[in-house]
Backbone of each chain as ProteinMPNN parsed JSONL, in Angstrom:
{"seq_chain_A": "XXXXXXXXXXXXXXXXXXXXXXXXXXXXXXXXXXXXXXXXXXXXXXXXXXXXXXXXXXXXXXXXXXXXXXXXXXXXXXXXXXXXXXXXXXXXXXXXXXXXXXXXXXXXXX", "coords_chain_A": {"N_chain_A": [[68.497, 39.238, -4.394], [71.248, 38.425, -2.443], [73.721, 38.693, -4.177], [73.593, 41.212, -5.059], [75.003, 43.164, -3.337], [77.509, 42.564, -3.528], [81.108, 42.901, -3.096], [82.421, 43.109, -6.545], [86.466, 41.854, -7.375], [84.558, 38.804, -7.471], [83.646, 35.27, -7.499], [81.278, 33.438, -9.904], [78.946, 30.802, -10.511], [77.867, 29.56, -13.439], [75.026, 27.734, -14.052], [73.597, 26.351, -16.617], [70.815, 24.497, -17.433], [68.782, 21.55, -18.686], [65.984, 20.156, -18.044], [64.414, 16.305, -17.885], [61.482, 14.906, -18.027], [60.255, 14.103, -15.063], [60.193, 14.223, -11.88], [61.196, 12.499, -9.712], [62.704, 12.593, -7.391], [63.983, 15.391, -7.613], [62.736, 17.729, -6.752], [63.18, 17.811, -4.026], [65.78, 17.443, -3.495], [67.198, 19.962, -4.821], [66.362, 21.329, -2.907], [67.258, 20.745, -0.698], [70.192, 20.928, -1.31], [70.361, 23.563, -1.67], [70.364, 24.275, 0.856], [72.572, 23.094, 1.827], [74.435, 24.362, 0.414], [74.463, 26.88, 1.33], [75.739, 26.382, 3.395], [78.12, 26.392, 2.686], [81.618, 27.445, 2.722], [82.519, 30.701, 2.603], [80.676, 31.03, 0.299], [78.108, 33.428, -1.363], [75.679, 33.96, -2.524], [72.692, 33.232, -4.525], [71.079, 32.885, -8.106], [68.07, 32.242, -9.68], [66.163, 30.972, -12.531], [63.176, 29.454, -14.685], [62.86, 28.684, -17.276], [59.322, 27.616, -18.932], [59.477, 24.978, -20.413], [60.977, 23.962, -19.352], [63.633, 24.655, -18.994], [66.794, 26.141, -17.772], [68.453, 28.442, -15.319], [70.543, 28.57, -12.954], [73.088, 30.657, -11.401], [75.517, 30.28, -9.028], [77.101, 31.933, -6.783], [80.035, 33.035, -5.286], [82.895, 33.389, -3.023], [85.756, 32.932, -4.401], [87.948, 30.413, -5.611], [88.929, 28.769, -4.296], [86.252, 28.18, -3.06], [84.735, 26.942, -4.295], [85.717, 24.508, -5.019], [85.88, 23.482, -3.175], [82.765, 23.671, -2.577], [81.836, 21.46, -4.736], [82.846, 19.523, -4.414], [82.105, 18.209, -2.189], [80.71, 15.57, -0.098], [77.54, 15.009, -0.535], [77.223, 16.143, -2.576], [78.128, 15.504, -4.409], [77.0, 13.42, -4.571], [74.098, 13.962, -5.468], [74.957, 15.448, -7.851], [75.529, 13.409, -9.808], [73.281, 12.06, -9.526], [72.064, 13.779, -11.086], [72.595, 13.241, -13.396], [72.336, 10.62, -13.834], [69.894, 10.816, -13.833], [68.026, 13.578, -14.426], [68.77, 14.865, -15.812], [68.757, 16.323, -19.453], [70.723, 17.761, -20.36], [73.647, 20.015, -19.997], [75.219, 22.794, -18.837], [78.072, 24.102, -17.308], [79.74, 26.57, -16.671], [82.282, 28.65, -15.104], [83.406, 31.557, -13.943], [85.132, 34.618, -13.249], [83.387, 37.401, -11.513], [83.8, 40.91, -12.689], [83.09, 43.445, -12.956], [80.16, 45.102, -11.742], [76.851, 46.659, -11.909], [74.085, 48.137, -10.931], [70.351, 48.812, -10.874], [67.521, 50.103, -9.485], [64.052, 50.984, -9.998], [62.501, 53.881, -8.965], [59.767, 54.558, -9.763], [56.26, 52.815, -9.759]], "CA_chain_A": [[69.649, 38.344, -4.261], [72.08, 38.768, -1.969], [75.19, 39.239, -4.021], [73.164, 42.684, -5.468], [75.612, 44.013, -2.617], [79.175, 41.767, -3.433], [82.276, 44.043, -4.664], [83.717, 42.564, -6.863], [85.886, 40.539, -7.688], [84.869, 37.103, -6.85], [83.535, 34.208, -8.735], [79.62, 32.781, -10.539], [79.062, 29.595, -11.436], [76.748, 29.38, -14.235], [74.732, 26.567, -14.418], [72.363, 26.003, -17.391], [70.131, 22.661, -18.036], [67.179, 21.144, -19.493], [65.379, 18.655, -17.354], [63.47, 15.501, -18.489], [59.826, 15.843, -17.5], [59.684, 13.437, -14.066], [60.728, 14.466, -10.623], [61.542, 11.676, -9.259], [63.577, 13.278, -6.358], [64.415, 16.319, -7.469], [62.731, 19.156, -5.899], [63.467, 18.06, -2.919], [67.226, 17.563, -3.772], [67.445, 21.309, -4.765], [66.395, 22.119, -1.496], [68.781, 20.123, -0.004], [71.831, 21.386, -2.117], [70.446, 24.901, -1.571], [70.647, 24.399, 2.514], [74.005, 22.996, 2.05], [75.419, 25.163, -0.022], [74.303, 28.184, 1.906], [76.367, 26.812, 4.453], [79.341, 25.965, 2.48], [82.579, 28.119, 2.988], [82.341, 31.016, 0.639], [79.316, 31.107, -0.305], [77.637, 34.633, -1.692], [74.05, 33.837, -3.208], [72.306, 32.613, -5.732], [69.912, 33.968, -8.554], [67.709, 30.989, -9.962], [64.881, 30.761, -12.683], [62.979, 28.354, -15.35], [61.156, 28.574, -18.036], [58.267, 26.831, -19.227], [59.611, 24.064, -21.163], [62.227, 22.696, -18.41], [65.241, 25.423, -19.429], [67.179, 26.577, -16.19], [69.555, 28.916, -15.292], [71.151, 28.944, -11.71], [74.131, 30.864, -11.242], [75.658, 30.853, -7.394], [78.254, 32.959, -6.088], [81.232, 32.182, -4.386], [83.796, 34.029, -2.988], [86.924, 32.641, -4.706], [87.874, 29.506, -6.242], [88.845, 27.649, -3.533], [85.071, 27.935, -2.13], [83.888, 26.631, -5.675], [85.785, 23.648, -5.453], [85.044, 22.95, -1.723], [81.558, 22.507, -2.985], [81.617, 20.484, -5.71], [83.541, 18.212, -3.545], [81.076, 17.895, -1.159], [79.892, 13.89, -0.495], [76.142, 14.647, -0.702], [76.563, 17.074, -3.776], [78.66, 14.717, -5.387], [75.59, 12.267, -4.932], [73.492, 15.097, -6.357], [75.879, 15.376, -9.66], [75.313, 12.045, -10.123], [72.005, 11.916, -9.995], [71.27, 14.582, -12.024], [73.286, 12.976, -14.856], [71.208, 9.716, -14.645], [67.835, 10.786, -13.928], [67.482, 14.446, -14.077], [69.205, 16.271, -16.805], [68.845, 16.013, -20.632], [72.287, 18.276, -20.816], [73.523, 20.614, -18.718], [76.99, 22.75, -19.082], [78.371, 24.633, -16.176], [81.183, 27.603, -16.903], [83.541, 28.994, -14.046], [83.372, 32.737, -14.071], [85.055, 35.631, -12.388], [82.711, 38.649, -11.78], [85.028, 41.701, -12.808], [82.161, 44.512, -12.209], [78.462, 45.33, -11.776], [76.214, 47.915, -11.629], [72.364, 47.768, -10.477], [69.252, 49.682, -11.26], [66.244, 50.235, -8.796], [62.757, 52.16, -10.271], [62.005, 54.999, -7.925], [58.397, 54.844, -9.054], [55.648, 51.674, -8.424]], "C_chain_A": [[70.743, 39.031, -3.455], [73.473, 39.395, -2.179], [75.255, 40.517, -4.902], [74.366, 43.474, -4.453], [76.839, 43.524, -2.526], [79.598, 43.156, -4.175], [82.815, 43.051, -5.179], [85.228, 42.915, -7.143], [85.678, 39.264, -7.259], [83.559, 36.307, -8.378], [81.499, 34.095, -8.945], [80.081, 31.729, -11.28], [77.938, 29.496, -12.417], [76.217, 28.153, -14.43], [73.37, 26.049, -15.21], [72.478, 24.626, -17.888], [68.764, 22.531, -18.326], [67.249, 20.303, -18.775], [64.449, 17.631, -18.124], [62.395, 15.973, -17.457], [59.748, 15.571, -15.805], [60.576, 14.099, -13.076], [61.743, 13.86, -10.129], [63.322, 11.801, -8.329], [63.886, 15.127, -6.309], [64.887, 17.636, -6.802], [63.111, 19.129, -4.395], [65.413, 18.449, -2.462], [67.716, 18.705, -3.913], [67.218, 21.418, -3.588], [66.868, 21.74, -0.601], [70.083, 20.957, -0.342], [71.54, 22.675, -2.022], [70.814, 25.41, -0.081], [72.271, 24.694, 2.696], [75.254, 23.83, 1.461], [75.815, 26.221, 0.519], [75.131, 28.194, 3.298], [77.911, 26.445, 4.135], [80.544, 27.371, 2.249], [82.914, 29.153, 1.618], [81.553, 31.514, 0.333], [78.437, 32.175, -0.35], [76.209, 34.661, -2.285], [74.021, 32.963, -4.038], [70.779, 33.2, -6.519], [69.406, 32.446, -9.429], [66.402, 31.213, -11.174], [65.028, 29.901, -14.22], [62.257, 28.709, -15.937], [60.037, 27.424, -18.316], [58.063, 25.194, -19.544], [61.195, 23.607, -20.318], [63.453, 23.158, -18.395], [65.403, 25.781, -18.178], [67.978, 27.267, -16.285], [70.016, 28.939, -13.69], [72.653, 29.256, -11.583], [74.111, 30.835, -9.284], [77.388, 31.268, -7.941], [79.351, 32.605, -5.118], [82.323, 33.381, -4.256], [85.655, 34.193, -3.549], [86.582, 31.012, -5.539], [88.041, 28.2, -5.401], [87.602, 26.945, -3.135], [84.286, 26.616, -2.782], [84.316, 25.102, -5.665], [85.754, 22.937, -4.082], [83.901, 21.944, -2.197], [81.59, 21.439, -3.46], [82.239, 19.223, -5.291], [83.162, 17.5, -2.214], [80.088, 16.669, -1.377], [78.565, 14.44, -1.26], [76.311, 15.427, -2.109], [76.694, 16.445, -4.248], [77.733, 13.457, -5.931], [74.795, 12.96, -5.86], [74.093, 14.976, -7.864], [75.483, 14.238, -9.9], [74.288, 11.896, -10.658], [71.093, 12.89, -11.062], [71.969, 13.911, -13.223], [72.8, 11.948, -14.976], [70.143, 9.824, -14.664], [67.507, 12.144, -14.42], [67.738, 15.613, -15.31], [69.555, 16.25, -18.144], [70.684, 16.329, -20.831], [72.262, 19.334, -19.808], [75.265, 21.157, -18.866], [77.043, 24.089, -17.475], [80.458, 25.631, -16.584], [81.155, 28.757, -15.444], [83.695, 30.402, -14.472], [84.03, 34.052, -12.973], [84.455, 37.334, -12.439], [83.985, 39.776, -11.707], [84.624, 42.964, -12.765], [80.737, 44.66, -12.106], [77.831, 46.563, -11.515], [74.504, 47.512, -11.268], [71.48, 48.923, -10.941], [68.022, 49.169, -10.153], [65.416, 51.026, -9.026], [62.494, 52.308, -8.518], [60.044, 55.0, -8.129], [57.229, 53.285, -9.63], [55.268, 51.013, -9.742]], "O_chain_A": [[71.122, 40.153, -3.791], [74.182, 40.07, -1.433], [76.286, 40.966, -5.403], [74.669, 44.574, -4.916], [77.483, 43.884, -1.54], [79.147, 43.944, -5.006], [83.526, 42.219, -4.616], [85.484, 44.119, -7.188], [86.572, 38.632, -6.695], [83.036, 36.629, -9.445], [80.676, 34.623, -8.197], [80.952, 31.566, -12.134], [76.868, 29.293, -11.843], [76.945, 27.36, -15.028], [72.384, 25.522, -14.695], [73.353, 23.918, -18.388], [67.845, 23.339, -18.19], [68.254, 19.607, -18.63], [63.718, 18.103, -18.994], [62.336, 16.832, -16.578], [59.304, 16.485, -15.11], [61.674, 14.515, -13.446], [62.889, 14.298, -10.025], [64.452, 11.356, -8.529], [63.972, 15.871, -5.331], [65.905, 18.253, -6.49], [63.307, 20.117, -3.688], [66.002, 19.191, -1.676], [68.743, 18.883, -3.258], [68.262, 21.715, -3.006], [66.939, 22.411, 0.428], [70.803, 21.525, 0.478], [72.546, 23.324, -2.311], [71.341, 26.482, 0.217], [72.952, 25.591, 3.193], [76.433, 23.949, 1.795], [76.957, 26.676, 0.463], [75.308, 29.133, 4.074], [78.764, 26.245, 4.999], [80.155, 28.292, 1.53], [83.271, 28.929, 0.461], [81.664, 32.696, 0.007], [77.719, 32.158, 0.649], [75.752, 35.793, -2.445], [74.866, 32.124, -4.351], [69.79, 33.699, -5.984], [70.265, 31.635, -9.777], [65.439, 31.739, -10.616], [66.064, 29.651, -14.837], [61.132, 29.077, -15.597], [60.125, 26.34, -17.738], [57.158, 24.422, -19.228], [62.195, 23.052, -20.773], [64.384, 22.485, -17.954], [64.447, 25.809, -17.402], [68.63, 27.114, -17.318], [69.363, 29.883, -13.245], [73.463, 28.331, -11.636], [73.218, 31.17, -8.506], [78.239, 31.063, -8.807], [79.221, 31.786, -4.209], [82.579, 34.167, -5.169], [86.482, 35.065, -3.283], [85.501, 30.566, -5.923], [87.588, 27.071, -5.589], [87.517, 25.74, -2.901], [83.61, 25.723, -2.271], [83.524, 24.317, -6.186], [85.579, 21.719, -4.063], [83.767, 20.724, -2.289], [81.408, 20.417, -2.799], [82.104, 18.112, -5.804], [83.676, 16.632, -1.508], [79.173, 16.533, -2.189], [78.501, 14.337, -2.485], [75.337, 15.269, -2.844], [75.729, 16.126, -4.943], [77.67, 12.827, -6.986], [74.785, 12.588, -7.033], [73.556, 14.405, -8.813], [74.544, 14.466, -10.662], [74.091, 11.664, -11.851], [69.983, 12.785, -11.584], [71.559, 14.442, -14.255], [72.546, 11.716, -16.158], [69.347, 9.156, -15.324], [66.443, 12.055, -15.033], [67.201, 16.681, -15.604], [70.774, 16.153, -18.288], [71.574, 15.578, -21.228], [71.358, 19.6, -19.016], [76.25, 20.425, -18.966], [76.12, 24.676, -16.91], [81.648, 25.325, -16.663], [80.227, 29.425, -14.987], [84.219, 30.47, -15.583], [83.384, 34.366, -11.974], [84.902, 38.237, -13.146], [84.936, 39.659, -10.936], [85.496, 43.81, -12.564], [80.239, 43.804, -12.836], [78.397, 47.448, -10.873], [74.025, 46.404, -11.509], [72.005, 49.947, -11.376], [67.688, 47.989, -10.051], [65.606, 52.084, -8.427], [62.375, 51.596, -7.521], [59.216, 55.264, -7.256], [58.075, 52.485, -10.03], [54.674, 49.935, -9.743]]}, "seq_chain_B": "XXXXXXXXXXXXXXXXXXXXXXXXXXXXXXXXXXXXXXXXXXXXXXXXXXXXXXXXXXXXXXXXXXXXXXXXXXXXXXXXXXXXXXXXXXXXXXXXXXXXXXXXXXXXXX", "coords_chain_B": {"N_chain_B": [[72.478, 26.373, -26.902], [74.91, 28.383, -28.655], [77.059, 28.533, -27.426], [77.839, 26.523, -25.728], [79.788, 25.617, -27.338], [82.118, 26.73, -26.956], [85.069, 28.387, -26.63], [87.011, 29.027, -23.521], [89.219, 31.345, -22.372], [86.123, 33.81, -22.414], [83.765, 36.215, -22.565], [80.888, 36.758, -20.372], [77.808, 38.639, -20.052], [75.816, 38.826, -17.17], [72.935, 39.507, -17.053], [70.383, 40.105, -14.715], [67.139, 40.699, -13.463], [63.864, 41.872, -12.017], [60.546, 42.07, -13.738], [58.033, 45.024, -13.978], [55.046, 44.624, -14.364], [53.143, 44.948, -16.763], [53.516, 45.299, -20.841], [54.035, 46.882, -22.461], [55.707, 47.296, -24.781], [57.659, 45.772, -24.271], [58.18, 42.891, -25.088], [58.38, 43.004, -28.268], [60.527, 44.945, -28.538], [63.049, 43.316, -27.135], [62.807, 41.308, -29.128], [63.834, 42.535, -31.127], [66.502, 43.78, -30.077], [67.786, 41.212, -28.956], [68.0, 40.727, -32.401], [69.491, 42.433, -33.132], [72.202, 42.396, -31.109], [73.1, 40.028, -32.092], [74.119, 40.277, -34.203], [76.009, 42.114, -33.532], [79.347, 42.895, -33.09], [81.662, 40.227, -32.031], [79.78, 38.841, -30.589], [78.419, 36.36, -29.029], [76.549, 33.855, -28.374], [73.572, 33.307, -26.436], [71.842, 32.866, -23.333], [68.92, 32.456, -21.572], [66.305, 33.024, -19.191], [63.021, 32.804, -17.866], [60.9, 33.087, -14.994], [57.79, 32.834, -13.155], [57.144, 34.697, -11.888], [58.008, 37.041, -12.997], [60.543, 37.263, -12.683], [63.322, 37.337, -14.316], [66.527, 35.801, -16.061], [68.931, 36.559, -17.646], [72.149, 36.024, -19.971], [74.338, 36.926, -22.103], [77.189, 36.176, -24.213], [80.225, 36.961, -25.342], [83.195, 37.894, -27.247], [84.906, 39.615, -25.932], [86.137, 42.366, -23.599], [86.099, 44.184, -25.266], [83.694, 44.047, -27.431], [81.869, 44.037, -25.32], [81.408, 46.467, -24.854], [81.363, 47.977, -26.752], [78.59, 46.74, -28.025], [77.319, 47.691, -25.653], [77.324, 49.985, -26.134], [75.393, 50.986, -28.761], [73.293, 52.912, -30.577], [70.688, 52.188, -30.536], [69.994, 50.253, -28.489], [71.04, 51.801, -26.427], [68.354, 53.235, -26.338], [66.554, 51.668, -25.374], [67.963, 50.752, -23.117], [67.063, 52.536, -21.621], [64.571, 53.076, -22.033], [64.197, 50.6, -20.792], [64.687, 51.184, -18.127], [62.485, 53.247, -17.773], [60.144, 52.034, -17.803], [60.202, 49.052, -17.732], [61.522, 47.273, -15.935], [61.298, 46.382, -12.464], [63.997, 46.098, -10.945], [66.893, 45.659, -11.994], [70.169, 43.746, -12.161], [73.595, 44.257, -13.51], [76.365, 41.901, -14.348], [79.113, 41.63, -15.393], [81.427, 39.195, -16.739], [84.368, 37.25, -16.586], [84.931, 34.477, -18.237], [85.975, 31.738, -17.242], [86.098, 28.703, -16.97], [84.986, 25.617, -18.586], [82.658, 23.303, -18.614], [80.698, 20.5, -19.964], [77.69, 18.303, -19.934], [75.768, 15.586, -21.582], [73.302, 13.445, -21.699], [72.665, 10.439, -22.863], [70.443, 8.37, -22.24], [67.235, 8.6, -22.946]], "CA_chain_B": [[72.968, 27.698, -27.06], [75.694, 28.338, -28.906], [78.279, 29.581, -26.275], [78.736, 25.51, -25.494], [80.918, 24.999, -27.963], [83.06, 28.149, -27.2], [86.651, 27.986, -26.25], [87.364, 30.011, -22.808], [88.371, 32.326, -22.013], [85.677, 34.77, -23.369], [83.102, 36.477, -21.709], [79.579, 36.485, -20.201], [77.266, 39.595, -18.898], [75.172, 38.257, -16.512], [71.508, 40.305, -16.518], [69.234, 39.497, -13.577], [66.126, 41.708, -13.76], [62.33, 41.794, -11.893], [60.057, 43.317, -14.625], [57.255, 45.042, -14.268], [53.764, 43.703, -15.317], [52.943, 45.69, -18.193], [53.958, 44.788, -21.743], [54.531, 48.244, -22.943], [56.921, 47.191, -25.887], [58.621, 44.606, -24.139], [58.156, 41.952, -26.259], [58.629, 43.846, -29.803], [61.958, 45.723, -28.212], [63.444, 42.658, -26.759], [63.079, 40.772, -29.88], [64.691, 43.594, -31.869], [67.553, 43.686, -29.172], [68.538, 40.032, -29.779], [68.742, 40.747, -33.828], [70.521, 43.67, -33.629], [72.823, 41.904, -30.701], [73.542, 38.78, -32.915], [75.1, 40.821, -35.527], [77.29, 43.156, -32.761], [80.848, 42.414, -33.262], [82.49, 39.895, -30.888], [78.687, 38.375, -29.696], [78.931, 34.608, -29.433], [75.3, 33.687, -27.937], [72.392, 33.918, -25.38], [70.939, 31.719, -22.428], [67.635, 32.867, -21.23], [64.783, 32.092, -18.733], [62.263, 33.756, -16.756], [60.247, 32.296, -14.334], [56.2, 32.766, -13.687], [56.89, 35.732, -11.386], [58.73, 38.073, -13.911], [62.39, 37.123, -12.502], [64.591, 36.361, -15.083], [67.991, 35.736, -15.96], [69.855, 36.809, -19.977], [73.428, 35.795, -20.211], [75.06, 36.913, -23.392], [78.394, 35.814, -24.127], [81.061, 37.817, -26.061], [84.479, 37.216, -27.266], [85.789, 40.27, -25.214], [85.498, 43.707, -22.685], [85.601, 45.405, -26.06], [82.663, 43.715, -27.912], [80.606, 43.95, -24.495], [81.589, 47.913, -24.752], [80.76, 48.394, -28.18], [77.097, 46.671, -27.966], [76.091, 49.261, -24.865], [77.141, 52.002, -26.879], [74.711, 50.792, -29.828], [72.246, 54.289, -30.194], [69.087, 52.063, -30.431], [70.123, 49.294, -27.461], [70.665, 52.906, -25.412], [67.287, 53.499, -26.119], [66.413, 49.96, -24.989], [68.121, 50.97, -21.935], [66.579, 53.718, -21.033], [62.779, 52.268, -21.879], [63.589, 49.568, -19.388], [64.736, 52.27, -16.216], [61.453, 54.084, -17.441], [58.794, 51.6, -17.582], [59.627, 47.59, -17.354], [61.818, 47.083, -14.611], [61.566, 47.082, -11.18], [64.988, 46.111, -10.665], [68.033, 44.819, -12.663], [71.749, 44.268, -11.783], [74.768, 43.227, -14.654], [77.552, 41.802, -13.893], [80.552, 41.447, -16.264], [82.474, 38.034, -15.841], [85.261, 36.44, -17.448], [84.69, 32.971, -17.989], [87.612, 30.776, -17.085], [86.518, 27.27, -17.557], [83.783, 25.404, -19.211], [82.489, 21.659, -19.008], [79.314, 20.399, -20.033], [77.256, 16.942, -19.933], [74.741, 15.418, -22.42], [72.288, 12.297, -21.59], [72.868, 9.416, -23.796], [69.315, 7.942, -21.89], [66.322, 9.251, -22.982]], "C_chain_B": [[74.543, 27.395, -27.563], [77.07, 28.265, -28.619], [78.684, 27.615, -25.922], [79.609, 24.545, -26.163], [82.271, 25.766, -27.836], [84.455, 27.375, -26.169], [86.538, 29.21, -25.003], [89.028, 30.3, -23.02], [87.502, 33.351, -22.979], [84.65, 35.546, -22.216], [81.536, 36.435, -21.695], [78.989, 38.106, -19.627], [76.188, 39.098, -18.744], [73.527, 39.723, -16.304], [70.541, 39.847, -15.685], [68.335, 40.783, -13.444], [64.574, 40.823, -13.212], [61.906, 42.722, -13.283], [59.074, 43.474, -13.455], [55.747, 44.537, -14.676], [53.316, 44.137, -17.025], [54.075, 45.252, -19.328], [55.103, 46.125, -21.985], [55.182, 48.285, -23.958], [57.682, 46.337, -25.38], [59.428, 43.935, -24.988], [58.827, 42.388, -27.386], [60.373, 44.056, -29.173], [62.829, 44.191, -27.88], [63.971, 41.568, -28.263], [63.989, 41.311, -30.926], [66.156, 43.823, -31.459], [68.424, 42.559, -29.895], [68.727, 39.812, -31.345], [69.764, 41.165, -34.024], [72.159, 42.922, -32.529], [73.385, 40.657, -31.293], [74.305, 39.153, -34.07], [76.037, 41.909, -34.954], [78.601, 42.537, -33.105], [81.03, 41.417, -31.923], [81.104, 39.487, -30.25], [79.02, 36.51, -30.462], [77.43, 34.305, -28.947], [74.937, 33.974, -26.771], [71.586, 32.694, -24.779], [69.886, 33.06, -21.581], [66.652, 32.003, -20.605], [64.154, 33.163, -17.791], [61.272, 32.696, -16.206], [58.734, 33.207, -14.003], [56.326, 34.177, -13.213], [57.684, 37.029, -11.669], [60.178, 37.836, -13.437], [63.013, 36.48, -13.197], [65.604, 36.555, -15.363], [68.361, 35.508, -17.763], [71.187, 37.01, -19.758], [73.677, 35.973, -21.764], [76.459, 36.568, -23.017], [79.298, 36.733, -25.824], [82.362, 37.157, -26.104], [85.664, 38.092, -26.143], [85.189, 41.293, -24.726], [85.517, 44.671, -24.32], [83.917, 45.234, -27.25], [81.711, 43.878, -26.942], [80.72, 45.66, -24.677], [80.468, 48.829, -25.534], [79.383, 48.379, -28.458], [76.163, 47.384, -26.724], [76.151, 50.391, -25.089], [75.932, 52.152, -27.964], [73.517, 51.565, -29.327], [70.944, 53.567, -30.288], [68.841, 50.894, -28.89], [70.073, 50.335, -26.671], [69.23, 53.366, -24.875], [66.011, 52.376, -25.249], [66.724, 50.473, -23.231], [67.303, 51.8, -20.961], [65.155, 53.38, -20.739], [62.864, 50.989, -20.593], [64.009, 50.4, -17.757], [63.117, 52.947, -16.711], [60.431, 53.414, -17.109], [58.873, 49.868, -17.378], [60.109, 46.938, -16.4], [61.959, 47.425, -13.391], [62.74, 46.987, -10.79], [65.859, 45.082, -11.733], [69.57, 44.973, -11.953], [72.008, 43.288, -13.001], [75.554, 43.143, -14.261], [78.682, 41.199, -15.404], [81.194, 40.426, -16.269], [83.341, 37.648, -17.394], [85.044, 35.142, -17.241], [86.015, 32.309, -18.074], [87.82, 29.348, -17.32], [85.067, 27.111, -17.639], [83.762, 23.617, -19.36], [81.051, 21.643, -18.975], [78.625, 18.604, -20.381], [75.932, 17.031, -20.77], [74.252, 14.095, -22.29], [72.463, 11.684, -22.929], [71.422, 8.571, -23.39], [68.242, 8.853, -22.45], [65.434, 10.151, -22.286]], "O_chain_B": [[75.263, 26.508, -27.104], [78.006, 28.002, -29.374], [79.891, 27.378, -25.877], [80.015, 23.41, -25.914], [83.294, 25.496, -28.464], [84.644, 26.4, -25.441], [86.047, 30.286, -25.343], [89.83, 29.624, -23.665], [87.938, 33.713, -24.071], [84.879, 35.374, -21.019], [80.899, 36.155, -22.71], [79.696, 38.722, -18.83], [75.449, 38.826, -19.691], [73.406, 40.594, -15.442], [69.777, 39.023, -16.188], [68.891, 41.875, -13.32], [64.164, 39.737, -13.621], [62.529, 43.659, -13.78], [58.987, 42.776, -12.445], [55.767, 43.877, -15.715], [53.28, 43.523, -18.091], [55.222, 44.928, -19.02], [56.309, 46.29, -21.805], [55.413, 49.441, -24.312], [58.605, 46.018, -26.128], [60.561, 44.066, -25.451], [60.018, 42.08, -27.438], [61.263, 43.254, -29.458], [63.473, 43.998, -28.911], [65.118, 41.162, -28.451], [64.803, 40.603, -31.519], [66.999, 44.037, -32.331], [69.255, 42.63, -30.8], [69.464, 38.897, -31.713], [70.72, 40.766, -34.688], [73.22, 42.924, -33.153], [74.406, 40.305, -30.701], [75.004, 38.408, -34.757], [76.766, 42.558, -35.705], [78.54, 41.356, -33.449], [80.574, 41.796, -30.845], [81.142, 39.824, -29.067], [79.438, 35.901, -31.447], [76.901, 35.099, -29.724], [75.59, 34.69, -26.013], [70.93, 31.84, -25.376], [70.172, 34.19, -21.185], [66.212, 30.909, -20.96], [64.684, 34.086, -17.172], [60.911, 31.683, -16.805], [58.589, 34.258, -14.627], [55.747, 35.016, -13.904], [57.963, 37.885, -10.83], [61.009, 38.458, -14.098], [63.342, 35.308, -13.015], [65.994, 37.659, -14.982], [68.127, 34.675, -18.639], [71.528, 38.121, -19.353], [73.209, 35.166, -22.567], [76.904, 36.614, -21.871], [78.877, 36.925, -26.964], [82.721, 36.22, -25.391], [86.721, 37.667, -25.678], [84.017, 41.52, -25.025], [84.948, 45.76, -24.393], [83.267, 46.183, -27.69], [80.563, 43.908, -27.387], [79.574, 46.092, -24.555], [79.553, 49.63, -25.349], [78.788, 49.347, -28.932], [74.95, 47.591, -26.683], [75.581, 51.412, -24.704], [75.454, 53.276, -28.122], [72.857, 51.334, -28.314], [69.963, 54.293, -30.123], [67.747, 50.756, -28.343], [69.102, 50.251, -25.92], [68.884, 53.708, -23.744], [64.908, 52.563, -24.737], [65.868, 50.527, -22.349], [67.034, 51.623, -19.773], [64.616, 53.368, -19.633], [62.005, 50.6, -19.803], [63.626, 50.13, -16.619], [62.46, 53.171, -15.694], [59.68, 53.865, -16.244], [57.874, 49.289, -16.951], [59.439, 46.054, -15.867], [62.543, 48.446, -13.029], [62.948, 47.929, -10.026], [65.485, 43.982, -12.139], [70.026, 45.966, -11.386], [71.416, 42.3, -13.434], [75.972, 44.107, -13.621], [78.534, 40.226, -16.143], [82.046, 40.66, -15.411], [83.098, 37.719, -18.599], [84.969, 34.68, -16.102], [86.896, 32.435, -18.925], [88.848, 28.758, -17.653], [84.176, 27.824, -17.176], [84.542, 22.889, -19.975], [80.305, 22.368, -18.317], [79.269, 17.843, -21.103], [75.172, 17.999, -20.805], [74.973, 13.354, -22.957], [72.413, 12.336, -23.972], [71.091, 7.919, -24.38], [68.517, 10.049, -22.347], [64.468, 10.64, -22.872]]}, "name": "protein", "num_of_chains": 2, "seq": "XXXXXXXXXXXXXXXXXXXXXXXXXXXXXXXXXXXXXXXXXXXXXXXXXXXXXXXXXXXXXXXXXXXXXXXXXXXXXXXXXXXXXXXXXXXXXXXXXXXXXXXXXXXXXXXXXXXXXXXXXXXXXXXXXXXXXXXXXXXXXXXXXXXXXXXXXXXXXXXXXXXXXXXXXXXXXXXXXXXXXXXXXXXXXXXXXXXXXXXXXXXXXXXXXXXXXXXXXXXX"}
């Protein structure tokens, strides 16, 4: 992930949800909202994964707060939000975070 | 998870971690972790997911920088630490955040 190399501080949006079972747009919609985001003003990574049973976590990265609310104010996302709240997302909470330090770890052996 | 009933501000440390393939104690240690972390001072809960190709993502949430302090000083979580630089990850980074705001949505559709 890219923001393995941010100083902080700047911001993570956390965004955990449970999906119902059907598609019906989705995956492609992430990979829409992942294009657009990557080109939205700001914008520092994102670390993404799912378990088994439909749980999610995607935090992205942002350089500030302004960037954060750029997005979310963005027509097509705002279609996106939408749609994930009638078709796509049992529940789903989203907390506003500023990173305040980090540290990393890389094994030296295989 | 518990953390979406929480009042901000409080805090989150964000763990993003490849493992390893090997079990080695994973499992066992991990589960032992989250007991002994549920009864740390100042722990409020835990979002979790990993995805097929060992990348996953463990958010704990705390009430403060001194409850996140206190539970990486804990002499058997050290040891925890140490077993995962020796043998289950290939890479982790934590990041520290203050959470600043919090909204969350719940499906009234099935």
């Amino acid at each position: 992930m890219a923001a393995k190399t941010l100083e902080p501080p700047y911001y993570a949006v956390i965004f955990t949800a449970k999906r119902k079972g059907e598609d019906e747009g989705y995956g492609a919609t992430v990979a829409r909202m992942q294009e657009l985001a990557s080109k939205s003003s700001g914008y520092l990574g994102v670390d993404h994964a799912r378990d088994n049973e439909g749980f999610g976590i995607t935090i992205s990265y942002w350089k500030d707060e302004e960037s954060i609310s750029s997005w979310k104010k963005h027509e097509e996302h705002k279609q996106a939000q939408q749609n994930g709240k009638d078709k796509w997302y049992q529940y789903y909470s989203i907390k506003v975070c500023k990173v305040e330090r980090e540290y990393s770890f890389t094994s030296i052996k295989s």
